[in-house]
C-alpha positions in Angstrom: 6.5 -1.6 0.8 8.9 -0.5 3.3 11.8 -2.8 3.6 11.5 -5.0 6.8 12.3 -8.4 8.4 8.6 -8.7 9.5 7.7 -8.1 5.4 10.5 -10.2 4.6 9.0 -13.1 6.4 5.5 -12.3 5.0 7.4 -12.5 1.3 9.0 -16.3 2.4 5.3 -17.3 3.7 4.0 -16.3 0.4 7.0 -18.3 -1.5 6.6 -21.2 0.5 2.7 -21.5 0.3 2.6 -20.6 -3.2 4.9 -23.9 -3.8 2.8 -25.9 -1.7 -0.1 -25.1 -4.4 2.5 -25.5 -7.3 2.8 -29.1 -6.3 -0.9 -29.5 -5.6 -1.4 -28.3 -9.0 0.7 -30.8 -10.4 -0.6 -33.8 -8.7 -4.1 -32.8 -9.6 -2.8 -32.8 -13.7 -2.0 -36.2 -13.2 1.5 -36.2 -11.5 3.4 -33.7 -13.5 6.9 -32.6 -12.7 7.2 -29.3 -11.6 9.7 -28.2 -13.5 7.1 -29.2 -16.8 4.7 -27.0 -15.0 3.7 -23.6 -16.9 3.7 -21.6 -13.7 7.3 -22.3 -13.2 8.3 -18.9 -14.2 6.0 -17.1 -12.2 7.6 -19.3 -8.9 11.0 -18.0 -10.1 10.1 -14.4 -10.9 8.9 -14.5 -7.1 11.4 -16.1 -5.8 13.9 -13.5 -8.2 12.2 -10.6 -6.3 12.3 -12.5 -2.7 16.2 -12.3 -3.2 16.6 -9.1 -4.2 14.4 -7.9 -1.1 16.6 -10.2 1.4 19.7 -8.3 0.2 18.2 -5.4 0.7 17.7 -5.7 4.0 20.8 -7.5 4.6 22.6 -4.3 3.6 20.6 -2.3 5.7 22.0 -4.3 8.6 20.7 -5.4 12.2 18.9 -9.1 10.2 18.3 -12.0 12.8 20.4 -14.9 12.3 17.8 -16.9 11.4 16.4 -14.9 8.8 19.7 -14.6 7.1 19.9 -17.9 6.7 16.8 -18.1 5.1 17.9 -15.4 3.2 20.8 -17.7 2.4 19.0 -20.7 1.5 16.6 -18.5 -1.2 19.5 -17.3 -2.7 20.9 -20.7 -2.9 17.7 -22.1 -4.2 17.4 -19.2 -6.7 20.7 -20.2 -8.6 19.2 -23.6 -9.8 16.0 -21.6 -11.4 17.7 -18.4 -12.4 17.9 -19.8 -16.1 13.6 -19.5 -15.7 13.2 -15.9 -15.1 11.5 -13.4 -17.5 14.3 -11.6 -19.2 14.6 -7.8 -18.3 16.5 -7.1 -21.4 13.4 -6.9 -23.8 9.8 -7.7 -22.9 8.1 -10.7 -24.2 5.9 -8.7 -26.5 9.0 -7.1 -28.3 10.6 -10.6 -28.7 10.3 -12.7 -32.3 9.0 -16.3 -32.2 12.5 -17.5 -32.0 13.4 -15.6 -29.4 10.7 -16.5 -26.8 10.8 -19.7 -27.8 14.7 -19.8 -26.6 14.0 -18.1 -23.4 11.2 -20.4 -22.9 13.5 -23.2 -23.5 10.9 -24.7 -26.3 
């Protein structure tokens, strides 16, 4: 995927839909928080990626203002969930019991 503001967008559409459905989800399990919600690491793997993409294309230059402040405000957003992604260190399947469980916060 070629790096671009108009994919960029696309990414945030995705993002913001997906957590739209998170919190359908939820409602339909009988009002669960969403941060007790499995899928909560797949949202913050996504939203991981989405960051990584807006800086990117921030240091490529030439971003509207308006998308780097949304740029801004996922970066923001992805420091109070950063604790949720998938480690890159070692993959799950190489992990003991123990240690998945602590990076799972079990």
């Amino acid at each position: 995927m070629a790096i671009s503001v108009q994919n960029f967008i696309k990414l945030a559409n995705f993002y913001n839909q997906m957590l739209a459905t998170m919190a359908a989800i939820c409602v339909e399990k009988g009002g669960i928080a969403m941060e007790n919600y499995v899928g909560r690491f797949f949202v913050a793997d996504t939203l991981e990626y989405i960051v990584e993409y807006g800086k990117r294309l921030m240091k490529q230059g030439n971003v509207p203002d308006d998308v780097a402040r949304v740029i801004k405000i996922f970066e923001d957003r992805f420091e109070s969930v950063k604790d949720l992604v998938t480690p890159t260190e070692k993959p799950i399947y190489e992990m003991t019991l123990e240690e998945f469980e602590k990076i799972m916060n079990i």
